[in-house]
C-alpha positions, 0 to 999 in steps of 0.5 A: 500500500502506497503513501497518501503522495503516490496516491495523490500524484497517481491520480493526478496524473490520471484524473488531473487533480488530487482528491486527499479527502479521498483517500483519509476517508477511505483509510479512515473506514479501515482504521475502523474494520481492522486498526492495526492492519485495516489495508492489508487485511481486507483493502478497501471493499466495494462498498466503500468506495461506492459509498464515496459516490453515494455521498459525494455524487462526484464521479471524479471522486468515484475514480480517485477511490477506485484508484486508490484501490487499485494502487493499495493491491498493486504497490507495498508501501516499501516501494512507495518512494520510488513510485513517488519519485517515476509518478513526478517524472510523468508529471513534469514531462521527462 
């Protein structure tokens, strides 16, 4: 699971612009399934991120979730530096 900065540029980079509120939300809701290992344990359900549509009826923020879970599944967070550091090279266009 990638640090909140990956996240952050990860979809900035797909959706053009950075949702953090999303991704507290959603790690917010895992803090409360499981404390000490809500992401690794159960990621982030369908019902969670349906529930960020369900409460925002942002289609962007139904993306950035989606993104976030996919991120989450696909990245440890031991690798999360360097994800950072290829995400801001795409960004800046090198």
């Amino acid at each position: 699971m990638p640090s909140h900065k990956a996240h952050r540029l990860f979809e900035k980079l797909i959706l053009k612009r950075e949702y953090p509120e999303i991704h507290k939300f959603l790690d917010d809701i895992g803090l409360l399934i499981d404390p000490m290992h809500h992401r690794k344990a159960f990621g982030h359900s369908l019902r969670d991120i349906l529930l960020v549509y369900a409460l925002t009826k942002d289609e962007n923020k139904l993306y950035s979730a989606i993104l976030h879970n996919f991120l989450d599944r696909k990245v440890k967070y031991k690798d999360s530096q360097k994800l950072e550091i290829l995400l801001k090279l795409l960004e800046d266009g090198q």
